[in-house]
C-alpha positions as CSV (number, residue, x, y, z in Angstrom):
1,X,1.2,-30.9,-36.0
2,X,1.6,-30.0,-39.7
3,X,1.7,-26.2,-41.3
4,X,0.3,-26.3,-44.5
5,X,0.1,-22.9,-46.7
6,X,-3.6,-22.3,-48.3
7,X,-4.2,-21.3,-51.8
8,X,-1.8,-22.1,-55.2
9,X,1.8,-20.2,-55.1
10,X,2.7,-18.5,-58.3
11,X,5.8,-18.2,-58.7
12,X,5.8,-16.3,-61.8
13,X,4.4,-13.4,-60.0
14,X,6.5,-14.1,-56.7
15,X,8.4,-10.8,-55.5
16,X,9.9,-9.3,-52.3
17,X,7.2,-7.0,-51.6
18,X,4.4,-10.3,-51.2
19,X,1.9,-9.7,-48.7
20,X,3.0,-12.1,-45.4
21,X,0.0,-14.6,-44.8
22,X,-1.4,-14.6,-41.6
23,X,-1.4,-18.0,-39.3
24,X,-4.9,-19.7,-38.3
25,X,-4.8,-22.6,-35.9
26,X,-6.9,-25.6,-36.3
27,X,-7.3,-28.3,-33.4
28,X,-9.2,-31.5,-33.8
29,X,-8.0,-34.5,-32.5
30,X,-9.2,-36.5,-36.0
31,X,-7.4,-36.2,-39.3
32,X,-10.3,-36.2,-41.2
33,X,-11.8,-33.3,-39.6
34,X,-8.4,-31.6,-39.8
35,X,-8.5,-32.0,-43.6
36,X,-11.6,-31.0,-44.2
37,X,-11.1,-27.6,-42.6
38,X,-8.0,-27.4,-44.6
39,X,-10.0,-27.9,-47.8
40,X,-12.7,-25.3,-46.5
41,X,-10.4,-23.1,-45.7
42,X,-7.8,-23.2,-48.4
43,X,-9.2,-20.3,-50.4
44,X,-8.3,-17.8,-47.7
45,X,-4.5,-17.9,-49.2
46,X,-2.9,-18.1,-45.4
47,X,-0.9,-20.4,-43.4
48,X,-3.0,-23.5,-41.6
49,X,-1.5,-24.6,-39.1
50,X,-3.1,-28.2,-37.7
51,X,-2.2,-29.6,-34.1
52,X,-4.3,-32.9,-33.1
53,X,-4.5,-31.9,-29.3
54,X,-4.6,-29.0,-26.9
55,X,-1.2,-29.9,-25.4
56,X,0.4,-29.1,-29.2
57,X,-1.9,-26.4,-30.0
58,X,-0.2,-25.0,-26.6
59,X,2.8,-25.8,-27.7
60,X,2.1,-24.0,-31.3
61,X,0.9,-20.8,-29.4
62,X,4.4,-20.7,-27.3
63,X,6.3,-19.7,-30.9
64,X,4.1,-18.3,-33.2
65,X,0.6,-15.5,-33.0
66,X,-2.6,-16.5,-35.1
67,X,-5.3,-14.3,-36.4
68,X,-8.0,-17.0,-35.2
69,X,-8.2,-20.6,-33.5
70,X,-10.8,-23.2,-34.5
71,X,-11.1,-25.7,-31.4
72,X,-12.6,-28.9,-31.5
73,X,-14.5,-29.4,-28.1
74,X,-14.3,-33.3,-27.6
75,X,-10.9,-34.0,-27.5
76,X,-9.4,-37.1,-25.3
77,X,-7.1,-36.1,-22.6
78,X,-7.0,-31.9,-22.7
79,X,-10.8,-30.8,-24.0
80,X,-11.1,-27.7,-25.9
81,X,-12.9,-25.8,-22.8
82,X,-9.5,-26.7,-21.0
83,X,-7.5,-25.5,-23.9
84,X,-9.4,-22.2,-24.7
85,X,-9.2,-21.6,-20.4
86,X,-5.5,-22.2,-21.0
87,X,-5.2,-20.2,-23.6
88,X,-6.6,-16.9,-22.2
89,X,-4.6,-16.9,-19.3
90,X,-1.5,-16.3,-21.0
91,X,-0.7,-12.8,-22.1
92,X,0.4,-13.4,-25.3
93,X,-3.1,-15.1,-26.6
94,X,-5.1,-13.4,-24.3
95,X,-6.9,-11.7,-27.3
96,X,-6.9,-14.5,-29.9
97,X,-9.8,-15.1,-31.1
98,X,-11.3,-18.9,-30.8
99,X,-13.7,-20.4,-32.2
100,X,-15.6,-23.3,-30.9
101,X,-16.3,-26.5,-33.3
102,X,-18.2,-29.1,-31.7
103,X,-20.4,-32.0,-32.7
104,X,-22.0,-32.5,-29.3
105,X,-25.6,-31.5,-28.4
106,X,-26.8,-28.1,-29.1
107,X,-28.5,-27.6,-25.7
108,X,-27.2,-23.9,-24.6
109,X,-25.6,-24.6,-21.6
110,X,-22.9,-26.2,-23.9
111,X,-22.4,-22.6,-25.8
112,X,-22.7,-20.7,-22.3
113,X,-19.6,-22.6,-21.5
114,X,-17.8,-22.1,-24.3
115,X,-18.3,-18.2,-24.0
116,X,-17.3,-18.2,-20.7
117,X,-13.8,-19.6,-21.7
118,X,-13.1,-17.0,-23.9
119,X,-14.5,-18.2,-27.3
120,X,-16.3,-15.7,-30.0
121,X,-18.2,-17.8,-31.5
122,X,-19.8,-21.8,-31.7
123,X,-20.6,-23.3,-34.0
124,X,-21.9,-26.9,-33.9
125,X,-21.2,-29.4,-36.9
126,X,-21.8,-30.1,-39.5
127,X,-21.5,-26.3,-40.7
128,X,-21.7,-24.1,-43.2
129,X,-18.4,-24.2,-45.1
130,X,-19.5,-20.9,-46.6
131,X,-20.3,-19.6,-43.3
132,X,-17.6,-20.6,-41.6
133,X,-15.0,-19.4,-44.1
134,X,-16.5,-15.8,-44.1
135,X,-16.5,-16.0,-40.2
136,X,-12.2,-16.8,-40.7
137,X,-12.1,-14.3,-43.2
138,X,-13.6,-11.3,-40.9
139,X,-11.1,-11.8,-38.0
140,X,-7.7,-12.5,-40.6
141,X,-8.7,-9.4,-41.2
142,X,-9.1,-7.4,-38.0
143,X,-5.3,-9.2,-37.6
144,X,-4.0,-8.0,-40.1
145,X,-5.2,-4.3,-39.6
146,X,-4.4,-4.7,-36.3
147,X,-1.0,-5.8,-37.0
148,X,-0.9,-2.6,-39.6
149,X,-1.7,-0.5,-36.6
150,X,0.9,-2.1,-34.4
151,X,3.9,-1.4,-36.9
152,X,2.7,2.1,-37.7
153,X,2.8,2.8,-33.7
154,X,6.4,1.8,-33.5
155,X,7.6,3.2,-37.0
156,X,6.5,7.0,-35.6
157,X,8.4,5.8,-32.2
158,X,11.5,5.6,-34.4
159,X,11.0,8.4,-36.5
160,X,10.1,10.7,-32.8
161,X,13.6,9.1,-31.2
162,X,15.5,10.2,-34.5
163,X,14.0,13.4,-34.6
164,X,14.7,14.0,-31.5
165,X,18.8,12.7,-31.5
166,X,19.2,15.0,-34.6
167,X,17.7,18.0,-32.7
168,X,20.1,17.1,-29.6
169,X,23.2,17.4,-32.1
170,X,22.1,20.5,-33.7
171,X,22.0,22.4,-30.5
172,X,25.1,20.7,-29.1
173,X,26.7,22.1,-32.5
174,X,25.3,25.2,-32.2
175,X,26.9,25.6,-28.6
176,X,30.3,24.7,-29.7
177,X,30.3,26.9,-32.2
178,X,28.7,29.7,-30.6
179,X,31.7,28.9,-27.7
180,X,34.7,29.1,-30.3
181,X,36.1,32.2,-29.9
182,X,37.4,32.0,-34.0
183,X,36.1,29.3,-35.9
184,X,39.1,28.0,-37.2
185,X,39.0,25.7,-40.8
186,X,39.1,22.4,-38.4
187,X,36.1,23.5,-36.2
188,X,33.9,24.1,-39.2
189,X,35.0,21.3,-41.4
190,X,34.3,18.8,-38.3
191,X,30.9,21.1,-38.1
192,X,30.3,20.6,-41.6
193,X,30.8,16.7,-41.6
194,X,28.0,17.1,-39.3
195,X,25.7,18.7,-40.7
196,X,25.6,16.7,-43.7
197,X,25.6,13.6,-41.8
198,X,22.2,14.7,-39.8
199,X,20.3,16.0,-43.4
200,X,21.7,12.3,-44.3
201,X,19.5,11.0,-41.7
202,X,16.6,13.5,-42.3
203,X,16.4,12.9,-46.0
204,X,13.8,9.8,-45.8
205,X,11.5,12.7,-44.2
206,X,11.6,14.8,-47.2
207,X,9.4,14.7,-50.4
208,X,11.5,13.6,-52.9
209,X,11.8,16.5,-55.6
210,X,11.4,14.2,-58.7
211,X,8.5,12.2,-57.3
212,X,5.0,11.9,-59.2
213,X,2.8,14.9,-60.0
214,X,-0.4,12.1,-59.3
C-alpha cells in the first residue's frame, strides 16, 4: 500500500495556514490500474492513498477517514462486494462513500449487487477519466464541508462550556463578596485577580476595537 500526494507542491507559496488535503482510497489488486487512477486523479491536489487488496484497504480504513473509496470488484482472495460489506459494518466507515470500478459484464444484476453493499455509484471500465474525476471531486467536497460542519459543532461546544465556567465564577465571586462583611484590601485584590483573569478568557469573544472598517 503506498500514499502518494496529488498535484505539484510549491513550496514557495507553502505556509501554516494550507488547506489539509483530504484522503481517497484506491483498491485494485493490479498496479497498472492503480497508476492509472493516480494519473486521473492527480489534478484533484489530495492524498491517494493505493492498497492492492481488501484485506489492506481494511487495514488502511483502521487508521485513517477518506472522503471516497474506489473499489475494484474482481480481486483474488477478498472481492470488492466482500470488502464494501466489510466496510459498512463498521461504524467508523459506515458513511464512506464507495465507488464501484469493475471490468466485468454490464448485465444489472452485477450493479444491483454492488448497491446493495453499500456503494454510490458503478461504474464499469474503461471510463470516463473526465467523468470519473468530477464524480471524486463532488464527494471530496461534501467531506470536506462536512468535516467544516463537524469542527464548527464542537468549537461552539467549547466556547458554551467556557461561557458557562466564567458565569459559574462570577456568581461564586459575587457571593463571597456579597458575604464579607468589610471588604478588606486582600478580599478585593484576590477579587480583582479574578476578574481580570475571566475578561482574559472572554477577550477572543470580543470585536477587536482596531479591526477593519470592510
Amino acid at each position: 500500500m503506498t500514499e502518494r500526494t496529488g498535484g505539484p507542491v510549491d513550496t514557495a507559496g507553502a505556509s501554516n495556514t494550507e488547506r489539509p488535503r483530504s484522503k481517497i482510497l484506491l483498491v485494485d489488486d493490479r498496479p497498472d490500474n492503480l497508476m492509472a487512477l493516480e494519473a486521473i486523479l492527480a489534478s484533484l491536489d489530495q492524498d491517494l492513498v493505493t492498497a492492492s487488496s481488501g484485506e489492506e484497504a481494511l487495514k488502511r480504513l483502521l487508521v485513517d477517514d477518506f472522503a471516497v473509496i474506489l473499489l475494484d470488484v474482481q480481486m483474488p482472495g477478498m472481492d470488492g462486494f466482500e470488502t464494501a460489506h466489510r466496510i459498512k459494518q463498521r461504524g467508523r466507515t459506515r458513511d464512506t462513500p464507495i465507488i464501484f470500478l469493475t471490468a466485468i459484464d454490464r448485465e444489472p444484476h452485477h450493479a444491483f449487487r454492488g448497491y446493495a453493499v453499500g456503494a454510490v455509484d458503478y461504474i464499469a471500465k474503461p471510463f470516463d477519466p473526465w467523468l470519473l474525476r468530477a464524480k471524486v471531486s463532488v464527494f471530496v467536497e461534501l467531506f470536506e464541508k462536512n468535516e467544516r460542519l463537524a469542527e464548527l459543532a464542537h468549537q461552539r461546544v467549547r466556547d458554551f462550556d467556557l461561557i458557562t465556567e466564567v458565569a459559574e465564577r462570577l456568581i461564586a465571586l459575587d457571593v463571597l463578596l456579597d458575604g464579607a462583611a468589610t471588604s478588606n484590601e486582600e478580599t478585593l485584590a484576590a477579587a480583582g485577580a479574578e476578574v481580570r483573569g475571566l475578561v482574559a478568557r472572554l477577550r477572543p469573544f470580543a470585536r477587536s476595537a482596531g479591526g477593519s472598517t470592510e
